[in-house]
C-alpha positions in Angstrom: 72.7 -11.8 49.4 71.4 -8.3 49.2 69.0 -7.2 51.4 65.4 -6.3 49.8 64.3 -3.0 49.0 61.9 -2.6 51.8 64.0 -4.0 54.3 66.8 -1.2 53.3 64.0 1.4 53.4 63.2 0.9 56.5 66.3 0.3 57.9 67.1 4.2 56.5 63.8 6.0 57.2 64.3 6.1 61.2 67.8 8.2 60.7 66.7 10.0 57.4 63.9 11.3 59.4 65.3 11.8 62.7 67.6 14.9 61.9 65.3 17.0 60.3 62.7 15.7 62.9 64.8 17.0 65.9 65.4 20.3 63.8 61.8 21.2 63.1 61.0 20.6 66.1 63.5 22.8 67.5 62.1 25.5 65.8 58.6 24.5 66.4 59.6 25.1 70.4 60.5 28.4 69.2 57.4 29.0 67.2 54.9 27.8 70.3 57.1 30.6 72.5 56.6 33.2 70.8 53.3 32.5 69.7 52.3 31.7 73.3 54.7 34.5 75.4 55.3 37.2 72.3 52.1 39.4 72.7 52.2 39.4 77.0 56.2 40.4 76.4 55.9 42.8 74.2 52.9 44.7 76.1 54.8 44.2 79.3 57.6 45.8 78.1 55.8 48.6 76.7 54.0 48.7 80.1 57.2 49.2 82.1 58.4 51.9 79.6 55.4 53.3 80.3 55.9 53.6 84.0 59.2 54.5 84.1 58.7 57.5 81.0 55.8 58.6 84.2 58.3 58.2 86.6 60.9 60.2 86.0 58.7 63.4 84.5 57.8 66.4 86.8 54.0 65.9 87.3 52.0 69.0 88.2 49.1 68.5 90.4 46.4 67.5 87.8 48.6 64.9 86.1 49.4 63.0 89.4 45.8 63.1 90.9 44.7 61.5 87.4 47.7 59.2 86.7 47.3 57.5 90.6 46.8 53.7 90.4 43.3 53.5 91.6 42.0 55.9 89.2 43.7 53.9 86.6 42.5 50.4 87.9 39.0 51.9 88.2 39.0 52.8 84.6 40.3 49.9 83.2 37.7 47.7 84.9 34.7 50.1 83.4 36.9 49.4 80.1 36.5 45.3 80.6 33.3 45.0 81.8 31.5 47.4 78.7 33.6 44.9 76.5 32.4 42.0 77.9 28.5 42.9 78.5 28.6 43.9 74.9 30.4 41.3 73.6 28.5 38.4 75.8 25.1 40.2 74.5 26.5 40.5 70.8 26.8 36.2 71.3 23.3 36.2 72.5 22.0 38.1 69.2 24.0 37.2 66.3 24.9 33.6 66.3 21.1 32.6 66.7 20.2 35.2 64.1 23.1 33.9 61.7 22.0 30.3 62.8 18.3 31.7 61.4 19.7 33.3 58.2 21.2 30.2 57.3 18.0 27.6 57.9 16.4 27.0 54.8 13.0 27.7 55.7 14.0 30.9 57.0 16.8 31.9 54.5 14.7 34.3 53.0 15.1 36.6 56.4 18.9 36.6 55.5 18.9 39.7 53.7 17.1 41.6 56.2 19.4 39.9 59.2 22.4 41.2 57.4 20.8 44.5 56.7 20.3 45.3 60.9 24.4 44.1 61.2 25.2 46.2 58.1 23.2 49.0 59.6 24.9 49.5 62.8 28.3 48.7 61.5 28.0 51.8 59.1 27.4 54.5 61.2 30.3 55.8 62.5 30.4 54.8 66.2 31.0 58.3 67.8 27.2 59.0 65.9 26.1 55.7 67.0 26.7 56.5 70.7 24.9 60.2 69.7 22.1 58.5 68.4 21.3 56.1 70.9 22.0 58.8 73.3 19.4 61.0 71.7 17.3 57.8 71.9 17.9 57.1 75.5 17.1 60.7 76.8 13.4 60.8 75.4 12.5 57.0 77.4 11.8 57.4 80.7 13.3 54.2 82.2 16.1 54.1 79.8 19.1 55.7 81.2 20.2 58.6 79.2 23.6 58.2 80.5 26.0 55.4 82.1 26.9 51.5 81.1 23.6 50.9 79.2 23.3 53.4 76.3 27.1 52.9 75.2 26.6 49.4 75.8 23.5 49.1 73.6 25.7 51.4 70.6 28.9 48.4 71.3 26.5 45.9 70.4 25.4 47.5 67.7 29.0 48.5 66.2 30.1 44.7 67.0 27.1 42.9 66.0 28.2 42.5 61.9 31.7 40.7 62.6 29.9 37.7 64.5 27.0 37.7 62.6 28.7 37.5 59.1 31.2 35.2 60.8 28.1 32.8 61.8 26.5 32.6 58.4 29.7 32.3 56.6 31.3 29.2 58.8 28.1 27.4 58.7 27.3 27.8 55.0 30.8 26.4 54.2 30.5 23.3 56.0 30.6 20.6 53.5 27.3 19.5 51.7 28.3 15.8 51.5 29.0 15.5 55.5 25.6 17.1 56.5 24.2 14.4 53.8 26.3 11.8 55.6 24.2 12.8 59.2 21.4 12.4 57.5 22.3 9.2 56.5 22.8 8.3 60.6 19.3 9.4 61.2 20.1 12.4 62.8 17.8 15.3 62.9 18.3 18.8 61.2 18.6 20.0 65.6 21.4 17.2 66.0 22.7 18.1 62.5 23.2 21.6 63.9 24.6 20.7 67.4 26.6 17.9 66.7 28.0 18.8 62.9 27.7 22.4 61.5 28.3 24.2 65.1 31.5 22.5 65.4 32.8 23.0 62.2 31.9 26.2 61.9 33.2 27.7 65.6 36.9 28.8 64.4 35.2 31.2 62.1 32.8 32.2 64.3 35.5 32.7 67.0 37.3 34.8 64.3 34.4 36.9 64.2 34.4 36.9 68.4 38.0 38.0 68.4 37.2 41.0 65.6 34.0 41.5 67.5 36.4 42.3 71.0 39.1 44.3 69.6 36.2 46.6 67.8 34.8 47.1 71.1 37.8 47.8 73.2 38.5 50.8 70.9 35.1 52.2 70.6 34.4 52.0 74.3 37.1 55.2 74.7 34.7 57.0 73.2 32.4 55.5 76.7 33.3 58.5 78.9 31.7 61.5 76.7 28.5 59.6 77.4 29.0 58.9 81.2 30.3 55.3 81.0 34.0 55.7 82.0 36.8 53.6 81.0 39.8 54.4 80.0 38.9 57.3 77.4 38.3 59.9 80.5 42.5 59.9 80.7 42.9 59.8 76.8 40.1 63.1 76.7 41.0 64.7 80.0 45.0 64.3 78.5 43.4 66.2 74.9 41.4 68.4 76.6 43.9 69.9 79.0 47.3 69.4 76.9 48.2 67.0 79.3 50.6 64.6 77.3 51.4 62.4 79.9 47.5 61.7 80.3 47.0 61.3 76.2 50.0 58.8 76.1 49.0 56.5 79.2 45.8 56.3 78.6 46.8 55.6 75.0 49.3 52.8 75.5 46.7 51.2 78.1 44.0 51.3 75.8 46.6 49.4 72.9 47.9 47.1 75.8 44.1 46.1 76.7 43.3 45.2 72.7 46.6 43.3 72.1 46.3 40.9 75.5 42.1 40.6 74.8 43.2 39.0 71.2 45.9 37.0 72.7 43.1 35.7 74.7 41.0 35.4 72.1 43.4 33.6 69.9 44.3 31.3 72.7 40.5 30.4 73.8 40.1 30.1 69.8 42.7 27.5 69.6 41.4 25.4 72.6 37.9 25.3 70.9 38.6 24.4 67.4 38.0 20.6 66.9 40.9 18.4 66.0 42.0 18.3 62.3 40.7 21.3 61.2 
């Protein structure tokens, strides 16, 4: 007597699956490698060709008093730590002001929220550093040079990617699962907290990892204000037709923006709920 359909089905389905199964997930172990270890390889190898390009040039007395490993270290942790006061500070602004523009008792500030991110995203950011530069040297207890000025123009030139970022993951969270919390009692706070926020965070941390890369790239322009970082070798390199300043300073400053999104992206990935 012949079996019955189901029981043929599922006698089939373990080995009609199991092939392609093993295959996909073959190249799904390949996928997660280079996702995970491509960026860090690729900037490490650049790194190394770096060194060794250094290391076998003729360097006159300039170039090897600027290209010494402290220097460079020094620099590069001026470069991190204006990124990361500017970015943490950006946080601190525009996610409660995008959590504001979104609220609809206070939706009619949206225009005006967008208008301040819109503002300081326009001006070119060698004028915004001017500006608040300018600014800085007429207050008495506001440095006119160092960390804070550029720091204050990096928030600035930042501020629009998380804000936009903010207001556009929470507005897009579906109407009928906010009416569903209502529907569990919850208040429009827990609402927030426990339903929008979460949705919303792997377009906000979109906006974060736009917001880093922006500022890793504008704070070269850092040491013609007094802040340091890396753009003293990329300028000094310019300045005195020093090409193996311009290049290292160059490649560090690429190799800094490529590892701080594979951060990002990683840190993205470990926050974004399950399912989404």
């Amino acid at each position: 007597m012949a079996a019955p359909p189901e029981v043929e089905a599922s006698s089939t389905t373990p080995a009609g699956t199991g092939g392609p199964a093993a295959d996909t997930g073959g190249r799904t172990r390949l996928g997660d490698l280079l996702h995970y270890a491509g960026t860090p390889l690729v900037v490490g190898a650049a790194l190394i060709g770096l060194y060794l390009w250094v290391q076998g040039l003729e360097l006159d007395v300039i170039e090897a008093r600027q290209l010494r490993r402290e220097v460079l270290t020094g620099q590069l942790l001026q470069h991190l730590r204006l990124t990361i006061w500017s970015t943490v500070i950006v946080l601190a602004l525009a996610i409660p002001l995008g959590i504001v523009a979104t609220r609809t008792a206070t939706r009619r500030l949206a225009p005006a929220i967008i208008g301040l991110g819109n503002a300081g995203q326009a001006i070119p950011s060698l004028g915004l550093l001017a500006l608040i530069f300018f600014a800085a040297r007429n207050v008495d207890f506001f440095p006119s040079t160092g960390t804070i000025p550029v720091v204050a123009a990096l928030v600035g030139y930042s501020f629009l990617p998380i804000l936009r970022n903010t207001m556009v993951g929470l507005d897009q969270v579906d109407a009928a699962v906010l009416e569903a919390g209502r529907g569990m009692g919850l208040s429009s706070t827990q609402i927030l907290r426990r339903i929008e926020l979460p949705l919303a965070v792997p377009v906000i941390l979109a906006g974060v990892r736009t917001a880093l890369v922006l500022n890793v790239g504008t704070a070269t322009l850092a040491f013609l204000f007094g802040g340091g970082g890396l753009g003293r070798t990329i300028f000094q390199g310019f300045g005195l037709q020093r090409l193996p300043l311009l290049v290292t300073g160059a490649v560090l400053v690429s190799a800094l923006a490529l590892l701080i999104d594979w951060l990002a992206g990683l840190v993205e990935e470990r926050l974004t709920p399950r399912g989404l």
